[in-house]
N, CA, C and O atoms as a MOPAC input file, in Angstrom:
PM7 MOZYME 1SCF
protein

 N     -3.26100 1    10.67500 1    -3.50900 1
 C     -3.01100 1     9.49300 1    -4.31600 1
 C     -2.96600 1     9.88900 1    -5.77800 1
 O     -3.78400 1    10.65500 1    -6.28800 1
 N     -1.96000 1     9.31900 1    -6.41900 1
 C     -1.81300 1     9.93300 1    -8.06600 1
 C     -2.93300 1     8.92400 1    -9.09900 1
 O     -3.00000 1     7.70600 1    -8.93200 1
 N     -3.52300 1     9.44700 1    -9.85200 1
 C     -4.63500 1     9.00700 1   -10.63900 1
 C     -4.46500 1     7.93200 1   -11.14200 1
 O     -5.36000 1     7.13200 1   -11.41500 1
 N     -2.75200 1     7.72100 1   -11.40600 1
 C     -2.17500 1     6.48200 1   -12.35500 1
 C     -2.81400 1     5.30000 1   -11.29700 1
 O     -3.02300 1     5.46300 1   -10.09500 1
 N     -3.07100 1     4.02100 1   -12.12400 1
 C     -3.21400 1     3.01600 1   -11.67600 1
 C     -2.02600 1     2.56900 1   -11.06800 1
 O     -0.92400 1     2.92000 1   -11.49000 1
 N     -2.24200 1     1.48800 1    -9.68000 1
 C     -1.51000 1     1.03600 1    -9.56400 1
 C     -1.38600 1    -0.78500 1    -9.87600 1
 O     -2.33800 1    -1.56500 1    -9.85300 1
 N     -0.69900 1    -0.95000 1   -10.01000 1
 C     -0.29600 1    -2.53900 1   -10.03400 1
 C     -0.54100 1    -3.69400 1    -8.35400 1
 O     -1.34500 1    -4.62500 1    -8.32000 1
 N     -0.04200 1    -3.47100 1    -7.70000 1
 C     -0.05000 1    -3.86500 1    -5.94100 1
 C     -0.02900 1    -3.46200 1    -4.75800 1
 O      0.96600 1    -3.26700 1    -4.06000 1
 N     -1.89700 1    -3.22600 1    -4.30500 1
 C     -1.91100 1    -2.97000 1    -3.09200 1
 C     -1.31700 1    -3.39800 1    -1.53600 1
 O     -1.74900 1    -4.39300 1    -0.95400 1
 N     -0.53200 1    -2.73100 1    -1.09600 1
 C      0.22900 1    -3.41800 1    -0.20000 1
 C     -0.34000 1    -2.84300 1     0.82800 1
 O     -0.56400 1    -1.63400 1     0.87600 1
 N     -0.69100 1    -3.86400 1     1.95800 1
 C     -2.04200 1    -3.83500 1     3.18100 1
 C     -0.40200 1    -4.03600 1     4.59100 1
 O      0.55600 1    -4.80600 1     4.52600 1
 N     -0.68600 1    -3.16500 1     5.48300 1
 C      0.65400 1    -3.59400 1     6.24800 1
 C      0.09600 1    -2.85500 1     7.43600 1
 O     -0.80100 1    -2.01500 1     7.51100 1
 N      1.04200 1    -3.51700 1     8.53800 1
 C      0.54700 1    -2.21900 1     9.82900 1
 C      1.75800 1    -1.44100 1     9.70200 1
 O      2.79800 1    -1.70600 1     9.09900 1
 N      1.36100 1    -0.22400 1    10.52300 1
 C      2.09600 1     1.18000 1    10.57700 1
 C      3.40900 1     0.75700 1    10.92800 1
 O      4.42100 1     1.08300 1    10.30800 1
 N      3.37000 1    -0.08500 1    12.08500 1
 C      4.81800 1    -0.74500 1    12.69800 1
 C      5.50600 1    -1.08300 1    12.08800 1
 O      6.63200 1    -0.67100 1    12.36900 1
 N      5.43100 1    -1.87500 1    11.05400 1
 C      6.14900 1    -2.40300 1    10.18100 1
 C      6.58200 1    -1.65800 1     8.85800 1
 O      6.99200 1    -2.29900 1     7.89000 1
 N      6.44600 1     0.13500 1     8.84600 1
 C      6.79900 1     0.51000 1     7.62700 1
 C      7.96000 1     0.81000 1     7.07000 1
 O      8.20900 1     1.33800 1     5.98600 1
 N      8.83900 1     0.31200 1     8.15200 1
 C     10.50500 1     0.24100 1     7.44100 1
 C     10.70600 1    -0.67200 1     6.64600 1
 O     11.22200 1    -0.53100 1     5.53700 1
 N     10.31100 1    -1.72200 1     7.14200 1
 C     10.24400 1    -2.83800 1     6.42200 1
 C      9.88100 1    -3.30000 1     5.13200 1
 O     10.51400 1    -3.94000 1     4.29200 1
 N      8.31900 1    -2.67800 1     5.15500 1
 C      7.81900 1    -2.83400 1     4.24600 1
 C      8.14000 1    -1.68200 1     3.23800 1
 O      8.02300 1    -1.91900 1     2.03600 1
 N      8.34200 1    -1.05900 1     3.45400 1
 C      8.82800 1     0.73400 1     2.53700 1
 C     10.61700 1    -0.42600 1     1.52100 1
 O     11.00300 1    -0.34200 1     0.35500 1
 N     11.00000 1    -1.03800 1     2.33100 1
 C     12.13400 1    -1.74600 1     1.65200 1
 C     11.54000 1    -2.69900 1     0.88100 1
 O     12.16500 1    -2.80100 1    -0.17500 1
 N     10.26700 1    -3.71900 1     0.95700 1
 C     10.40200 1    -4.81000 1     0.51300 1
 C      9.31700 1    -3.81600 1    -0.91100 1
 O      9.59400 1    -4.13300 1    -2.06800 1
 N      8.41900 1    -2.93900 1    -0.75300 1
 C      7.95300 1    -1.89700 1    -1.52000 1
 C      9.10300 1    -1.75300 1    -2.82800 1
 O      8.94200 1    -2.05200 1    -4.01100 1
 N     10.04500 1    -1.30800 1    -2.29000 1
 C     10.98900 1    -0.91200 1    -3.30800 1
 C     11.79100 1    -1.85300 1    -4.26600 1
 O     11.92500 1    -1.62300 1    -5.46700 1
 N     12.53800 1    -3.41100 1    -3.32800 1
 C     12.21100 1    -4.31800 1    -4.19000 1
 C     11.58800 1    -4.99400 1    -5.18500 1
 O     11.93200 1    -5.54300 1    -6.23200 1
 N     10.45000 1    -4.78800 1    -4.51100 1
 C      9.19100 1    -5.65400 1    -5.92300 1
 C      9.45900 1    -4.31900 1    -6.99500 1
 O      9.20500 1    -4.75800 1    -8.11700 1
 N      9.83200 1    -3.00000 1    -7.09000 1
 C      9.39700 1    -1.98800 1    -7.33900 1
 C     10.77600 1    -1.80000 1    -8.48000 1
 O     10.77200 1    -1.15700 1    -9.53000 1
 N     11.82500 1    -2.53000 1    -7.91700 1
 C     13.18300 1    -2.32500 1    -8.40800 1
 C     13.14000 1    -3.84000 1    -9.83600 1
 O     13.27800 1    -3.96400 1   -11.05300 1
 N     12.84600 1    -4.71300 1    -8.57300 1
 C     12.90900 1    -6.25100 1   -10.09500 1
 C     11.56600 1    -6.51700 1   -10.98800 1
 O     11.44900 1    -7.42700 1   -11.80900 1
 N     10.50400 1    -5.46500 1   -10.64000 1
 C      9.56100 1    -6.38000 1   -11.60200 1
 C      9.20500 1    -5.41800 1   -11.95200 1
 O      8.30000 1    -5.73200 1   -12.72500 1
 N      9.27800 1    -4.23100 1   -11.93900 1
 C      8.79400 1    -2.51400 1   -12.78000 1
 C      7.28800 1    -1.97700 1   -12.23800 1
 O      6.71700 1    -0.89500 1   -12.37000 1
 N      6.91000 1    -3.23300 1   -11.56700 1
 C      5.61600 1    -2.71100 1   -10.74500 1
 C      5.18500 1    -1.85900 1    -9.83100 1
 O      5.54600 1    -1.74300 1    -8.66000 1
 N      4.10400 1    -1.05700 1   -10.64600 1
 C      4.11300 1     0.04100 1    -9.60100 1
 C      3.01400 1    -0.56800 1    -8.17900 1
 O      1.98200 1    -1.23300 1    -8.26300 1
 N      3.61800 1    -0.11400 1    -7.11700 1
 C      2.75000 1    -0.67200 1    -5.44200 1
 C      2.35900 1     0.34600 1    -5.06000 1
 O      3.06300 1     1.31000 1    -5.35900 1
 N      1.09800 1     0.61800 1    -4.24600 1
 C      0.64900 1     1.65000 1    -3.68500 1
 C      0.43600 1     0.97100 1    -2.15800 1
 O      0.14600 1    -0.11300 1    -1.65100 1
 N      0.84900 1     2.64200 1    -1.69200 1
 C      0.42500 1     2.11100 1    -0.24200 1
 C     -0.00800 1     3.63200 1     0.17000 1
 O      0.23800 1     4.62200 1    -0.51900 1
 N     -0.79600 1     3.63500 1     1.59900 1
 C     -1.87900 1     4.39600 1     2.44000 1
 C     -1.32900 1     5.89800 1     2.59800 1
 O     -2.03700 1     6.87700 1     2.83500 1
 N      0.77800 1     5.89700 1     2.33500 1
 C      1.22800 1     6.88500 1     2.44600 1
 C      1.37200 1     7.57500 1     1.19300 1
 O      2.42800 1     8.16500 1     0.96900 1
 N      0.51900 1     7.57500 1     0.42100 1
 C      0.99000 1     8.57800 1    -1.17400 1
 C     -0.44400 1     9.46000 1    -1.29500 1
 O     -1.33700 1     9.29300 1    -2.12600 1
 N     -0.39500 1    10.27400 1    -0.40000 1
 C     -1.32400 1    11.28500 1    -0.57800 1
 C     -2.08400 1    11.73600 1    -0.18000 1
 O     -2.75900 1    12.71500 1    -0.49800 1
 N     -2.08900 1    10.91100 1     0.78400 1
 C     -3.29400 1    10.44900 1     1.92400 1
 C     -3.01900 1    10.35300 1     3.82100 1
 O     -2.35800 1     9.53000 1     4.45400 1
 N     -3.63800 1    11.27200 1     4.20100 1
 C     -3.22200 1    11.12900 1     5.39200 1
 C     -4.85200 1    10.43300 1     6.38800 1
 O     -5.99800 1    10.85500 1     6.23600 1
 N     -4.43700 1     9.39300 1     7.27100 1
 C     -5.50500 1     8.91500 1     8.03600 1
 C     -6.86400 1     9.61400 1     8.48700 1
 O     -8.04000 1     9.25000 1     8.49600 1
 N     -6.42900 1    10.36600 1     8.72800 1
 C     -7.29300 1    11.46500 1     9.51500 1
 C     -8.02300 1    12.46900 1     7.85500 1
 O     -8.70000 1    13.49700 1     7.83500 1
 N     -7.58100 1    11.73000 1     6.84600 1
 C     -8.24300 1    12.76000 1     5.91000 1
 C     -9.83100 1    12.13700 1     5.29600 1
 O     -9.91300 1    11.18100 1     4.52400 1
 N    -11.00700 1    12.91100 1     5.83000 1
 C    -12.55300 1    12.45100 1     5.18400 1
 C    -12.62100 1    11.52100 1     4.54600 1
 O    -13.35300 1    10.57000 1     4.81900 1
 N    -11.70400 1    11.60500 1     3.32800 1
 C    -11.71400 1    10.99800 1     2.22500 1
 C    -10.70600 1     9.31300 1     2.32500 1
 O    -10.62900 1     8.50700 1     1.39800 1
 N    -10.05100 1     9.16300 1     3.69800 1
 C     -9.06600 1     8.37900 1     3.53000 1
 C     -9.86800 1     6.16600 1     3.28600 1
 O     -9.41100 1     5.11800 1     2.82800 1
 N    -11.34500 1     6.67200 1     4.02100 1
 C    -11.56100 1     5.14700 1     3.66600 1
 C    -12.07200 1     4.62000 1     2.24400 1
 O    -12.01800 1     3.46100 1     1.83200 1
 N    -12.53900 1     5.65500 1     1.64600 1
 C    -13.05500 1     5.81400 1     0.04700 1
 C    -11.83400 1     5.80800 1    -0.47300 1
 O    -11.84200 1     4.97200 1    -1.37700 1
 N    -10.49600 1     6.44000 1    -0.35000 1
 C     -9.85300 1     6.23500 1    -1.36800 1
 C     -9.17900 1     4.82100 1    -0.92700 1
 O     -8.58900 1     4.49500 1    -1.95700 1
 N     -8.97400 1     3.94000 1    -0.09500 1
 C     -8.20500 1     3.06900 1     0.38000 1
 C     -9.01500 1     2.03400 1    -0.58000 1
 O     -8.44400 1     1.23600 1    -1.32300 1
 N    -10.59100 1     2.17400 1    -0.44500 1
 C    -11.77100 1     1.21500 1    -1.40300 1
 C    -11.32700 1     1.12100 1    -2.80600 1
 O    -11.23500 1     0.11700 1    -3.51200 1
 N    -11.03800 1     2.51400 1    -3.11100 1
 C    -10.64500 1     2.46700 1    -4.68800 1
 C     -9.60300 1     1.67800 1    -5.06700 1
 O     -9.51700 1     0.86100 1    -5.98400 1
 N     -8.41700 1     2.21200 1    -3.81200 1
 C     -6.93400 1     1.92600 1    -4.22100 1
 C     -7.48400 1     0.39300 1    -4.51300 1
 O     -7.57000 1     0.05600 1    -5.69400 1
 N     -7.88700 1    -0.62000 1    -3.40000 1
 C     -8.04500 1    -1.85500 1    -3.16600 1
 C     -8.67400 1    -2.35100 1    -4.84100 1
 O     -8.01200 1    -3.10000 1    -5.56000 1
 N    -10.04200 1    -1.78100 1    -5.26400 1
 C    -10.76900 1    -2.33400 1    -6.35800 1
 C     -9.78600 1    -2.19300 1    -7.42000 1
 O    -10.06000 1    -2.86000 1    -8.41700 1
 N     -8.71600 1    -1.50800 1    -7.48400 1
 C     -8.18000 1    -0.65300 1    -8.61800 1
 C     -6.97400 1    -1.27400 1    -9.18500 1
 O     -6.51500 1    -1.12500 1   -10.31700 1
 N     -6.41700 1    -2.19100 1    -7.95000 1
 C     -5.33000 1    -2.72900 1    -8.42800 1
 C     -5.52900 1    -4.45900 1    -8.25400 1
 O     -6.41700 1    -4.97000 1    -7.57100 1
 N     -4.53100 1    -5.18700 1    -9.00500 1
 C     -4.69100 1    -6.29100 1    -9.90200 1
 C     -4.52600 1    -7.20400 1    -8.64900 1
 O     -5.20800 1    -8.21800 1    -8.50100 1
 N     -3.24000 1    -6.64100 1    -7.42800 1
 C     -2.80200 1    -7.85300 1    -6.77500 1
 C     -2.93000 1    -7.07500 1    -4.90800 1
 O     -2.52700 1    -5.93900 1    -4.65800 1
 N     -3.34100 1    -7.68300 1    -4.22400 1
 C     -3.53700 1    -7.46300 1    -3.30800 1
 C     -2.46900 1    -8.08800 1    -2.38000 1
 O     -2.35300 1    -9.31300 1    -2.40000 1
 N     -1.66200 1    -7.33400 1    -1.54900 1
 C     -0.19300 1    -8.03400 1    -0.79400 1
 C     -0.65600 1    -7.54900 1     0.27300 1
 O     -0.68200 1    -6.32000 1     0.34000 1
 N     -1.21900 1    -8.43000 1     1.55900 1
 C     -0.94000 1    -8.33000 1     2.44800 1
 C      0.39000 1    -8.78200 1     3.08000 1
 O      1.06900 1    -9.75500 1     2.75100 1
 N      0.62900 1    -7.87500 1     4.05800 1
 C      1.82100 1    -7.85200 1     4.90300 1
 C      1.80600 1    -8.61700 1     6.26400 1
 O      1.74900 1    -7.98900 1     7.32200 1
 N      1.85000 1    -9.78000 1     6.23200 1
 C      1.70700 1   -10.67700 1     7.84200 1
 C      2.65900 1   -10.31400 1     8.44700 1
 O      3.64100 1   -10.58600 1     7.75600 1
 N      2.95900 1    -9.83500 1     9.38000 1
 C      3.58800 1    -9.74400 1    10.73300 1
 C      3.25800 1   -10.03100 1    12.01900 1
 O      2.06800 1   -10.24200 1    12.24900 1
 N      4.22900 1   -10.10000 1    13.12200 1
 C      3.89200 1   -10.25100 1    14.49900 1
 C      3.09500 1    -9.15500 1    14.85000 1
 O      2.15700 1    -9.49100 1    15.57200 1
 N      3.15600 1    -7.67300 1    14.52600 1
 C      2.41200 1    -6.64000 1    14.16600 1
 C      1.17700 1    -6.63000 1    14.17800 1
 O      0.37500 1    -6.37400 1    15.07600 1
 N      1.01300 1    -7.02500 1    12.76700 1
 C     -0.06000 1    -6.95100 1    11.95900 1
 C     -1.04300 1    -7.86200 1    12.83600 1
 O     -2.20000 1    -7.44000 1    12.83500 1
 N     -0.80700 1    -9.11000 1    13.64000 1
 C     -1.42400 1   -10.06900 1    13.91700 1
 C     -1.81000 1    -9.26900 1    15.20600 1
 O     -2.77500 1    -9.85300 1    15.70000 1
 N     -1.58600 1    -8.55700 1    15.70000 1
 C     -1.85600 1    -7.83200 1    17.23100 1
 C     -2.84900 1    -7.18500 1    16.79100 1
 O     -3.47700 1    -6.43400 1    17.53700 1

């Protein structure tokens, strides 16, 4: 994960990361905001992955969860 702050944590299930990797880039394209998500640096399986997910979460301003049929399973 890069040190810079981010602007919007985006919370999504795995299933849905086409999707969301597009709607990511939108908000990313019209409003200059930078979004972080679980894939910038960080892999699941890494020690460190629920501490940094805590940070990412405290660290940024807006919290976007991702509802899906997915997500709801």
């Amino acid at each position: 994960m890069s040190n810079q702050q981010k602007d919007i944590f985006i919370s999504y299930c795995r299933r849905d990361i086409d999707k969301v990797k597009c709607f990511k880039k939108e908000i990313e394209d019209e409003t200059l905001a930078q979004c972080w998500m679980d894939l910038e640096g960080i892999e699941s399986g890494n020690p460190k992955f629920t501490k940094m997910i805590i940070h990412a979460i405290n660290s940024c301003p807006v919290f976007l969860f991702m509802l899906s049929e997915a997500s709801q399973q």
